[in-house]
Chimera marker file (.cmm) of the C-alpha trace (Angstrom):
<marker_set name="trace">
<marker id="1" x="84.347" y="46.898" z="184.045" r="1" g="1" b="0" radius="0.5"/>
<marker id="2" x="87.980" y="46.466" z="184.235" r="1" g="1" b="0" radius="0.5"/>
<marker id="3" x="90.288" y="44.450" z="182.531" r="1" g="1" b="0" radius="0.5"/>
<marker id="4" x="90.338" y="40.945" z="183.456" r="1" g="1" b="0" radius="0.5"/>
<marker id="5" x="94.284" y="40.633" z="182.355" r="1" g="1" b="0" radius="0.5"/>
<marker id="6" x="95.886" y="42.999" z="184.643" r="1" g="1" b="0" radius="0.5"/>
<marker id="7" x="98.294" y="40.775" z="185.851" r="1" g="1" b="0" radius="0.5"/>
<marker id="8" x="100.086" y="40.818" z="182.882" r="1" g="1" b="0" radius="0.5"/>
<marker id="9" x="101.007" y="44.309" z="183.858" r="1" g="1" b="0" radius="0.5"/>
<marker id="10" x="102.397" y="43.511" z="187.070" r="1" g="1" b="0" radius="0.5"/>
<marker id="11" x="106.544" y="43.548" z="187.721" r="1" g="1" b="0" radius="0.5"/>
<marker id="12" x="108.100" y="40.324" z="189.573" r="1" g="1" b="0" radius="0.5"/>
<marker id="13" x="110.396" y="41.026" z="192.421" r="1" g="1" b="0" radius="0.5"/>
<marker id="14" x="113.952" y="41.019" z="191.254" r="1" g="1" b="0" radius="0.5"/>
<marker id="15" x="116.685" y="40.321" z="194.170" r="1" g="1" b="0" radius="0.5"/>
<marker id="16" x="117.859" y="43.747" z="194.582" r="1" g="1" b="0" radius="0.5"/>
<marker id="17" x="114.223" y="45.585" z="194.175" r="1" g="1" b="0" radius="0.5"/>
<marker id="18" x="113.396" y="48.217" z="196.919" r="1" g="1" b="0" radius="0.5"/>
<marker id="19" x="110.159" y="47.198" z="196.945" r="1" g="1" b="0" radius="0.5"/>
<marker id="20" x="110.676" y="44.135" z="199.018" r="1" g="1" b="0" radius="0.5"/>
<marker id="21" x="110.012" y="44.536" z="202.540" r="1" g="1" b="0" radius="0.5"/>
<marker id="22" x="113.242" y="41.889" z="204.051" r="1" g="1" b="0" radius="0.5"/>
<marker id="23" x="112.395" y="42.735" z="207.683" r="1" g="1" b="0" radius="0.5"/>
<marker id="24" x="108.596" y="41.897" z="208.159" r="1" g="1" b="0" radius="0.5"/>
<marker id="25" x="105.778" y="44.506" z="208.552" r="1" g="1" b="0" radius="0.5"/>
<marker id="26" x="106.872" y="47.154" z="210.290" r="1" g="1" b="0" radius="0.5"/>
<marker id="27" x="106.199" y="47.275" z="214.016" r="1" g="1" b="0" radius="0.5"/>
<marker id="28" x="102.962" y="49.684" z="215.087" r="1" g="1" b="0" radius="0.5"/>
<marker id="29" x="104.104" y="52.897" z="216.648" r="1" g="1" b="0" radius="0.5"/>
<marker id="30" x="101.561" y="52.537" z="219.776" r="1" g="1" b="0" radius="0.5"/>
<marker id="31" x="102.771" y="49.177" z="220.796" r="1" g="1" b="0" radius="0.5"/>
<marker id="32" x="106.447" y="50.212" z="221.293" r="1" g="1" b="0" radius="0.5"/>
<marker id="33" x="105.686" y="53.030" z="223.432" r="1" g="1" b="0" radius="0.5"/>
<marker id="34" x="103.350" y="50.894" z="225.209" r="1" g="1" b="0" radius="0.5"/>
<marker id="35" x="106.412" y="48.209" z="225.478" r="1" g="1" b="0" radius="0.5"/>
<marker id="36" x="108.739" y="51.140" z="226.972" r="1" g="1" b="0" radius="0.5"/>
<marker id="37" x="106.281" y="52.832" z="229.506" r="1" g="1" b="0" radius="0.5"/>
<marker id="38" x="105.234" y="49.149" z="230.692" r="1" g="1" b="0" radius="0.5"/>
<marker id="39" x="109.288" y="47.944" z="231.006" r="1" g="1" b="0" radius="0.5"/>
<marker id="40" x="109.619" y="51.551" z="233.590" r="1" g="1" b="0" radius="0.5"/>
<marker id="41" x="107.127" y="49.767" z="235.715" r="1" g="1" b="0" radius="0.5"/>
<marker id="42" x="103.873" y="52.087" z="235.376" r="1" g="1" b="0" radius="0.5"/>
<marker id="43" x="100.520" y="49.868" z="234.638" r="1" g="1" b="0" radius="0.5"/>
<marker id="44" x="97.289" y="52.001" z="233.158" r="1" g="1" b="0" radius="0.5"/>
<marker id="45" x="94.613" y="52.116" z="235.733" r="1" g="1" b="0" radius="0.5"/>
<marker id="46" x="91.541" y="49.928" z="235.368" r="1" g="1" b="0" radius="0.5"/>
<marker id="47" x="88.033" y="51.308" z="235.047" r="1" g="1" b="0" radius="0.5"/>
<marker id="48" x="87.304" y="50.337" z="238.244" r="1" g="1" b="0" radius="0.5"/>
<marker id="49" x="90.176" y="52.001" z="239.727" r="1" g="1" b="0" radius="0.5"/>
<marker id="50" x="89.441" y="55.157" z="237.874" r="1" g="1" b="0" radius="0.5"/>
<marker id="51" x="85.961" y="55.547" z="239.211" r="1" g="1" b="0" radius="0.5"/>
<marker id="52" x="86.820" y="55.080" z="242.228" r="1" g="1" b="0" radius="0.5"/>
<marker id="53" x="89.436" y="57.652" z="242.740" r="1" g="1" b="0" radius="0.5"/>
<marker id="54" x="87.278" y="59.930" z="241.330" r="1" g="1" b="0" radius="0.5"/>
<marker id="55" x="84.314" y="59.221" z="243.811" r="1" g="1" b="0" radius="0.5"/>
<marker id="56" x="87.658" y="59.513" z="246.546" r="1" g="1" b="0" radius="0.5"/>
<marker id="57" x="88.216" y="62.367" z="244.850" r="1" g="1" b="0" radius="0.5"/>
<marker id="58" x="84.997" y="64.516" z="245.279" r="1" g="1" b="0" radius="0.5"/>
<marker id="59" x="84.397" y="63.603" z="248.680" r="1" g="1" b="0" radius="0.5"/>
<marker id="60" x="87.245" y="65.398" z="249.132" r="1" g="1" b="0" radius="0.5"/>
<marker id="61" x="87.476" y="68.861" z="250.955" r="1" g="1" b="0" radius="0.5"/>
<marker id="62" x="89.287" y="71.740" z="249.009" r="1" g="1" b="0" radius="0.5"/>
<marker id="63" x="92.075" y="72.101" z="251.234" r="1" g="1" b="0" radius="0.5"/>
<marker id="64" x="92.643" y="68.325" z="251.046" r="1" g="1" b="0" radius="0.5"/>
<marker id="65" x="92.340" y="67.863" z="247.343" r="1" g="1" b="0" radius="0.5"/>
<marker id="66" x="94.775" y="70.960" z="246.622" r="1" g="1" b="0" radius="0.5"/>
<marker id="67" x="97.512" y="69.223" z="249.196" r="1" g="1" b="0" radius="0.5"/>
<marker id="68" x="96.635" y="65.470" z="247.361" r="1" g="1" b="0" radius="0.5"/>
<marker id="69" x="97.309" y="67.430" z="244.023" r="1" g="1" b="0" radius="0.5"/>
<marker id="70" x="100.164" y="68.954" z="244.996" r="1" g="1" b="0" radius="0.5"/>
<marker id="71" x="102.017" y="66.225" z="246.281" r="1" g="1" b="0" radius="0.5"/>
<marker id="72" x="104.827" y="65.250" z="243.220" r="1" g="1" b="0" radius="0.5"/>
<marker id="73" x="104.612" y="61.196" z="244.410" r="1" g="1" b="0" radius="0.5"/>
<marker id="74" x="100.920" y="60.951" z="243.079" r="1" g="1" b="0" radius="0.5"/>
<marker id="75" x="100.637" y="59.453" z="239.443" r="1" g="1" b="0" radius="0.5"/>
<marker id="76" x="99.927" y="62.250" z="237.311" r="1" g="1" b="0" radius="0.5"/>
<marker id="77" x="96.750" y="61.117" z="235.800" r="1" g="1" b="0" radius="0.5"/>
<marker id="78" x="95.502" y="61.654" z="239.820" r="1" g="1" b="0" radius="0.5"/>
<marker id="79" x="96.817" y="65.267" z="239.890" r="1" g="1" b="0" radius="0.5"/>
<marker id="80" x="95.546" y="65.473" z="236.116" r="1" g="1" b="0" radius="0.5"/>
<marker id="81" x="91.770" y="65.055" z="237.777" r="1" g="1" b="0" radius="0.5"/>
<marker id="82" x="92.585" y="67.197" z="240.354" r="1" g="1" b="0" radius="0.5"/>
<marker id="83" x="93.314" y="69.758" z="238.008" r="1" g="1" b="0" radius="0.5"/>
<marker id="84" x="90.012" y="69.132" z="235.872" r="1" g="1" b="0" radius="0.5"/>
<marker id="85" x="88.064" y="68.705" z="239.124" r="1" g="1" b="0" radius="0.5"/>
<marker id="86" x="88.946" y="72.671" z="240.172" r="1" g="1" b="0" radius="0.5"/>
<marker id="87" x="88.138" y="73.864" z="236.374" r="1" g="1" b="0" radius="0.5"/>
<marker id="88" x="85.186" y="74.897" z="235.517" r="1" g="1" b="0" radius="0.5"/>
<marker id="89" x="84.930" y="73.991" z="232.000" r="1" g="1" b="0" radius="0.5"/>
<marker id="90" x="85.475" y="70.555" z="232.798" r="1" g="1" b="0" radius="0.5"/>
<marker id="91" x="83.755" y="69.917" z="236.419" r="1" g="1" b="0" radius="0.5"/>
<marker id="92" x="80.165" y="69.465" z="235.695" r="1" g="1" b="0" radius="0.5"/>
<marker id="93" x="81.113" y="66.969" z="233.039" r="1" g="1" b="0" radius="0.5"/>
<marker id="94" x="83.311" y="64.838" z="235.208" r="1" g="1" b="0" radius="0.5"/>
<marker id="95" x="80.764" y="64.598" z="237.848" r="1" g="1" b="0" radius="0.5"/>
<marker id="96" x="78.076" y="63.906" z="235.284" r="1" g="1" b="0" radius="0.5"/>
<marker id="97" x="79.744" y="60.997" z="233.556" r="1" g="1" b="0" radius="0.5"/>
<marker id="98" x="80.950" y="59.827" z="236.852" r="1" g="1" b="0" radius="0.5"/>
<marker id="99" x="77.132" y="59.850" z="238.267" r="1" g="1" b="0" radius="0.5"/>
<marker id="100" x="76.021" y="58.254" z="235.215" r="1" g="1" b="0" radius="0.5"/>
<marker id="101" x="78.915" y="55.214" z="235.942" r="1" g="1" b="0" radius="0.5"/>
<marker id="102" x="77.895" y="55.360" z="239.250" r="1" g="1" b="0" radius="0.5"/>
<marker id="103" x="73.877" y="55.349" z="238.911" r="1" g="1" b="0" radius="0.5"/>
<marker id="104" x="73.555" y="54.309" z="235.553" r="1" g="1" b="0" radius="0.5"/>
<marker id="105" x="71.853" y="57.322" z="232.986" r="1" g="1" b="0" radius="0.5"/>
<marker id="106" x="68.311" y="57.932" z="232.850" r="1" g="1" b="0" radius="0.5"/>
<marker id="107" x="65.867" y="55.965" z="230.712" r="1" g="1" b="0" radius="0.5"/>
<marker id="108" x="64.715" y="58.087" z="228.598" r="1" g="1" b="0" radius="0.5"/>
<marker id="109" x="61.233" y="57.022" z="226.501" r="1" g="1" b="0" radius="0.5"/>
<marker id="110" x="60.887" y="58.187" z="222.888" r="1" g="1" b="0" radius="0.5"/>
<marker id="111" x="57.863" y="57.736" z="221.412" r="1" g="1" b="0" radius="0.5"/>
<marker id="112" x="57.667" y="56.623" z="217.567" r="1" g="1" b="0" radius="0.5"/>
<marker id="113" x="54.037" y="57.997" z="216.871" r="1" g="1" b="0" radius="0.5"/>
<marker id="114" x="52.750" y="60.965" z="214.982" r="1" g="1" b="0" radius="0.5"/>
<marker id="115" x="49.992" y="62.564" z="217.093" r="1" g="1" b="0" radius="0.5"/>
<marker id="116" x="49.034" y="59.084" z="218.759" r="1" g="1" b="0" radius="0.5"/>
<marker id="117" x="49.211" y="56.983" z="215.550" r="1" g="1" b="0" radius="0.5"/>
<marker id="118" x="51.592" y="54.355" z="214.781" r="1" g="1" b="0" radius="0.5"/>
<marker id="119" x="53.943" y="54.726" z="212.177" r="1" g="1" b="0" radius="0.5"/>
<marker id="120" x="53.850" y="52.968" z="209.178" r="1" g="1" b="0" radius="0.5"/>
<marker id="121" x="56.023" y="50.341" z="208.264" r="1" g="1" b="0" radius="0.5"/>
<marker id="122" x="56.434" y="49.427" z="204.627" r="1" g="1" b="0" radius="0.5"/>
<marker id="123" x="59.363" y="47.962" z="203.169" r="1" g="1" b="0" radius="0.5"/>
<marker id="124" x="60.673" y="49.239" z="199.290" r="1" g="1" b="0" radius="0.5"/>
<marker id="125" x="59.752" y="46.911" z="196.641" r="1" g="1" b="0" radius="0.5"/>
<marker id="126" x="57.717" y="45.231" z="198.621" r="1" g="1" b="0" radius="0.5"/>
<marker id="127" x="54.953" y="45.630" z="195.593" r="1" g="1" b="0" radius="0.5"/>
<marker id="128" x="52.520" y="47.470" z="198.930" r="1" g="1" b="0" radius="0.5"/>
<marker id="129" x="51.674" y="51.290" z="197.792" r="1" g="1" b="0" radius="0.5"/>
<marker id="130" x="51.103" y="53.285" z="201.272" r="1" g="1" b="0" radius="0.5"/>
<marker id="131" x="47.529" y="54.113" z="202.083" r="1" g="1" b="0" radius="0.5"/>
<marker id="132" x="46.771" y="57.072" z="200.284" r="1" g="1" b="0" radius="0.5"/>
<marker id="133" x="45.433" y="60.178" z="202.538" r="1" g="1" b="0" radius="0.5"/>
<marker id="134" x="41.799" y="62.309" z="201.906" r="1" g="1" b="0" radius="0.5"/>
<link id1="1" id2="2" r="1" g="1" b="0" radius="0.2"/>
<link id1="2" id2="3" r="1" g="1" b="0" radius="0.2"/>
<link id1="3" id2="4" r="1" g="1" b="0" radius="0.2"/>
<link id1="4" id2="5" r="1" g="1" b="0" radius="0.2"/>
<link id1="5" id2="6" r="1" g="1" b="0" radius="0.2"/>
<link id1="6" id2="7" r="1" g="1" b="0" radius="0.2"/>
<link id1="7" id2="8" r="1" g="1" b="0" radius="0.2"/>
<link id1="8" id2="9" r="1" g="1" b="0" radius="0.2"/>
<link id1="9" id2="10" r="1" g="1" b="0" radius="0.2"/>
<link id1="10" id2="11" r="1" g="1" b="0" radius="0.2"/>
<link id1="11" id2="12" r="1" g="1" b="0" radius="0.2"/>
<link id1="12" id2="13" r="1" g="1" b="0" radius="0.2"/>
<link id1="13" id2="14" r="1" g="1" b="0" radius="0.2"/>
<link id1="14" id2="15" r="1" g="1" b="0" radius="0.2"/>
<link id1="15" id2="16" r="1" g="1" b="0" radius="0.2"/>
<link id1="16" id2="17" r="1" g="1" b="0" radius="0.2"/>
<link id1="17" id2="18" r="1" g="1" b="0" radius="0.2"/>
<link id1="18" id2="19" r="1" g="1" b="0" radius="0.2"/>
<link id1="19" id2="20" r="1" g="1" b="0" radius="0.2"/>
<link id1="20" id2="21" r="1" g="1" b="0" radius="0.2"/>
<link id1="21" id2="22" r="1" g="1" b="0" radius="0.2"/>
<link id1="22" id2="23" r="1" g="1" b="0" radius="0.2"/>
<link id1="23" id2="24" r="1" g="1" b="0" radius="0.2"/>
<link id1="24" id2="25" r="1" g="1" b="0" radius="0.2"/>
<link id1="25" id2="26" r="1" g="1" b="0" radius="0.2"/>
<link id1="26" id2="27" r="1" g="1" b="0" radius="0.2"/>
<link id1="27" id2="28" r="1" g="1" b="0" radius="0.2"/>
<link id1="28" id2="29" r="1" g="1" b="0" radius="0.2"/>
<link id1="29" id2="30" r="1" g="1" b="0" radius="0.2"/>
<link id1="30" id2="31" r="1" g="1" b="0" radius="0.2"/>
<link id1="31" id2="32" r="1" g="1" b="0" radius="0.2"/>
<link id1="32" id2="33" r="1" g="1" b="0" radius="0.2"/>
<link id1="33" id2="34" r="1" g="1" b="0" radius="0.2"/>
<link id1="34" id2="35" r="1" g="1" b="0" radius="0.2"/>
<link id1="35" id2="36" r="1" g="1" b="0" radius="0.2"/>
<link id1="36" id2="37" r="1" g="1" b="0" radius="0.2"/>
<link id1="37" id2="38" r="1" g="1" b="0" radius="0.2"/>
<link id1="38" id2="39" r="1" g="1" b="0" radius="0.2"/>
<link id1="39" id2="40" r="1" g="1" b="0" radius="0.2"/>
<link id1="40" id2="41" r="1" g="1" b="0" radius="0.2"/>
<link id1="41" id2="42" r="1" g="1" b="0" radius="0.2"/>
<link id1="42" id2="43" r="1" g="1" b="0" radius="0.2"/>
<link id1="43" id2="44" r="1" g="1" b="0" radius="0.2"/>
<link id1="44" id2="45" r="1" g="1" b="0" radius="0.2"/>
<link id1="45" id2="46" r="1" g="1" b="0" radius="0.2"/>
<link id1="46" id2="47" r="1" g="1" b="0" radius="0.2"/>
<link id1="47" id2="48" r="1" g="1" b="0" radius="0.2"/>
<link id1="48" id2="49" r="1" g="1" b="0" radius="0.2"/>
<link id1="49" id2="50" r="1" g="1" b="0" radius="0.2"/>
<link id1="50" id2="51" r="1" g="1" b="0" radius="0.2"/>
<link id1="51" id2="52" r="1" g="1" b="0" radius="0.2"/>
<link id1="52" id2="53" r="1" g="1" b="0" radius="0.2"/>
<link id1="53" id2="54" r="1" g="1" b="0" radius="0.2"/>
<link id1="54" id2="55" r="1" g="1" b="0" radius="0.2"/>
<link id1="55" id2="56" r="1" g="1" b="0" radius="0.2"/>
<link id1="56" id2="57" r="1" g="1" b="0" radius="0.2"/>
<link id1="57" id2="58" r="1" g="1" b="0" radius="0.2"/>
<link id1="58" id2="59" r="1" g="1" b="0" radius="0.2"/>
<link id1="59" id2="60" r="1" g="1" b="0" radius="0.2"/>
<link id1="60" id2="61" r="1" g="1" b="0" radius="0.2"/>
<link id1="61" id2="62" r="1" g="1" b="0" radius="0.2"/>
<link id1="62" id2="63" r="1" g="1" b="0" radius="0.2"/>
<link id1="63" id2="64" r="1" g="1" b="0" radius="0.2"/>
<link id1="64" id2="65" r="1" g="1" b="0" radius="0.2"/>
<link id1="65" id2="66" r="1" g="1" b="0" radius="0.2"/>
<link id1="66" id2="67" r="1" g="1" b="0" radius="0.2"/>
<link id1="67" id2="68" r="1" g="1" b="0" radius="0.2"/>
<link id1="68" id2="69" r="1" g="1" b="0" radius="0.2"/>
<link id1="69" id2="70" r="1" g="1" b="0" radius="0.2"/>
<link id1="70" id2="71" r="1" g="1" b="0" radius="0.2"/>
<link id1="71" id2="72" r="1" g="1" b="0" radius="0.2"/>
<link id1="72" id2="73" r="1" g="1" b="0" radius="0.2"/>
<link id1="73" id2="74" r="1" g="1" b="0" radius="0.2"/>
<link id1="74" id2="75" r="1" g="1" b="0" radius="0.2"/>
<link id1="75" id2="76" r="1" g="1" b="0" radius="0.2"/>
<link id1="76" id2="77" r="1" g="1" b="0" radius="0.2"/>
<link id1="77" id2="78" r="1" g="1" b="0" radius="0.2"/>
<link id1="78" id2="79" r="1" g="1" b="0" radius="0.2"/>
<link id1="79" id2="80" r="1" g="1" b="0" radius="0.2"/>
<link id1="80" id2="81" r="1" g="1" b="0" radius="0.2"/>
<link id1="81" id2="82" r="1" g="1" b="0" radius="0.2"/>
<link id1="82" id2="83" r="1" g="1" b="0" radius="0.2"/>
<link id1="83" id2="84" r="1" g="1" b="0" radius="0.2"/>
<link id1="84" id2="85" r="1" g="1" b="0" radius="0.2"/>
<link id1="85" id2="86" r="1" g="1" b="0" radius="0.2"/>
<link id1="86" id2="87" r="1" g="1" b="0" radius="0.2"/>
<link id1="87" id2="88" r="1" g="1" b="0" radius="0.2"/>
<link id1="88" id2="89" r="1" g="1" b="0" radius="0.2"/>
<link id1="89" id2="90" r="1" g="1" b="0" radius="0.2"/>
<link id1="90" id2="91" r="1" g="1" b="0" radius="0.2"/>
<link id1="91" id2="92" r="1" g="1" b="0" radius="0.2"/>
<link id1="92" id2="93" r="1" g="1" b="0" radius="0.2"/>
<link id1="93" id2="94" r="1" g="1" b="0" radius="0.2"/>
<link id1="94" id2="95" r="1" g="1" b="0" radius="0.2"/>
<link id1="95" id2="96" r="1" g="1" b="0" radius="0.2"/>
<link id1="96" id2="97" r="1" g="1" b="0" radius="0.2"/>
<link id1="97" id2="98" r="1" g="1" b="0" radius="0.2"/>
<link id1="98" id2="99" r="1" g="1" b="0" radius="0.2"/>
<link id1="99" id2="100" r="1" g="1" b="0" radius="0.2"/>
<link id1="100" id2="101" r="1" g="1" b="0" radius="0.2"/>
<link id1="101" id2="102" r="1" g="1" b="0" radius="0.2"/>
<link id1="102" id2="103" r="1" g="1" b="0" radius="0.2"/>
<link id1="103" id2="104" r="1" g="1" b="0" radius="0.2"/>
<link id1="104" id2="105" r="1" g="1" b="0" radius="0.2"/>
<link id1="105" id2="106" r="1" g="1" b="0" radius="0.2"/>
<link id1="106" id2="107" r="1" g="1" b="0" radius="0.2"/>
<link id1="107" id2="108" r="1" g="1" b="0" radius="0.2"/>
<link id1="108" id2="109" r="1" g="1" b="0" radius="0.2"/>
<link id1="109" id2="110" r="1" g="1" b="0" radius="0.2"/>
<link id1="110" id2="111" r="1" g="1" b="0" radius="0.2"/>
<link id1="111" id2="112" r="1" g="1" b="0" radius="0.2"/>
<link id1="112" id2="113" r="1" g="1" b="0" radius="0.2"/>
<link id1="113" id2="114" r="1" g="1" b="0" radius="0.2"/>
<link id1="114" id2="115" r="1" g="1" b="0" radius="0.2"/>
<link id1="115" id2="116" r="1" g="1" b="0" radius="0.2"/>
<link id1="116" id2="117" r="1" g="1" b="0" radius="0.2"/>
<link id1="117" id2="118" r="1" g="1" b="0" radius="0.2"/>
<link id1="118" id2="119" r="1" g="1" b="0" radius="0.2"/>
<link id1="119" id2="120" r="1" g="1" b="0" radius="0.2"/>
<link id1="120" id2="121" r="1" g="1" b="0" radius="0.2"/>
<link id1="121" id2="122" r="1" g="1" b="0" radius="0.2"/>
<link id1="122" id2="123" r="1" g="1" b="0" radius="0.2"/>
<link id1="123" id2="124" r="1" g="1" b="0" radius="0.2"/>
<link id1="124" id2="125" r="1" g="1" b="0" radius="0.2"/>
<link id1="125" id2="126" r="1" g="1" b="0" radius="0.2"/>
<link id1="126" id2="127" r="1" g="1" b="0" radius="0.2"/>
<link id1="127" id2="128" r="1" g="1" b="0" radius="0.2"/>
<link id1="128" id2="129" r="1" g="1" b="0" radius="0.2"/>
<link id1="129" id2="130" r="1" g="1" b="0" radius="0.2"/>
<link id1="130" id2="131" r="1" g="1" b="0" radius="0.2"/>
<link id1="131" id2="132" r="1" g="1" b="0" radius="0.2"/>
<link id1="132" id2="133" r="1" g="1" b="0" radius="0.2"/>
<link id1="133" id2="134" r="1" g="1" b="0" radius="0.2"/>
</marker_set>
């Protein structure tokens, strides 16, 4: 165990010690840039808004999504899909988590049984010894 009088060991803050932090906690590194990209006027699309450009974007035709992509004006997380959307490596996911927004996934059923039994369920230390096999 350790020693109950560590304090003892400890160093007070003199007036000119480094160690004291004058300005505050430091400000988080994420929440500035997010402060500058939000004062140039962008805004992060919503879910919503996501999903629903990329539905926009695969009933697309080829010539039409190459011309959309192309097109410098578009936000760049648009052409950034566009991209993704003609690769692929990356299409049959996209269109896969997109169906499974869309749709919802699949239930899928697991069953907990070995060969038709129940399992078991016995709690440690509960004093019960499992049934014992033949």
């Amino acid at each position: 165990m350790g020693r109950k009088d560590i304090y003892k060991d400890a160093k007070p803050f003199t007036k000119g010690d480094p160690r004291i932090n004058r300005k505050g906690q430091p400000k988080k590194k994420y929440s500035e840039h997010i402060s500058d990209v939000k004062k140039k006027g962008y805004e992060a699309p919503t879910k919503t808004e996501y999903f629903d450009m990329m539905g926009l974007l695969l009933a697309m035709d080829e010539d039409d999504l190459k011309e959309f992509a192309s097109d410098k004006t578009r936000p760049y997380w648009i052409r950034l899909i566009v991209i993704d959307l003609n690769s692929k490596n990356t299409r049959q996911r996209m269109m896969s988590d997109y169906r499974d927004w869309l749709f919802g996934k699949a239930k899928m059923d697991v069953d907990h049984t070995t060969n038709g039994e129940s399992i078991n369920h016995i709690s440690l230390g509960s004093g019960v010894k499992p049934p014992e096999d033949d």
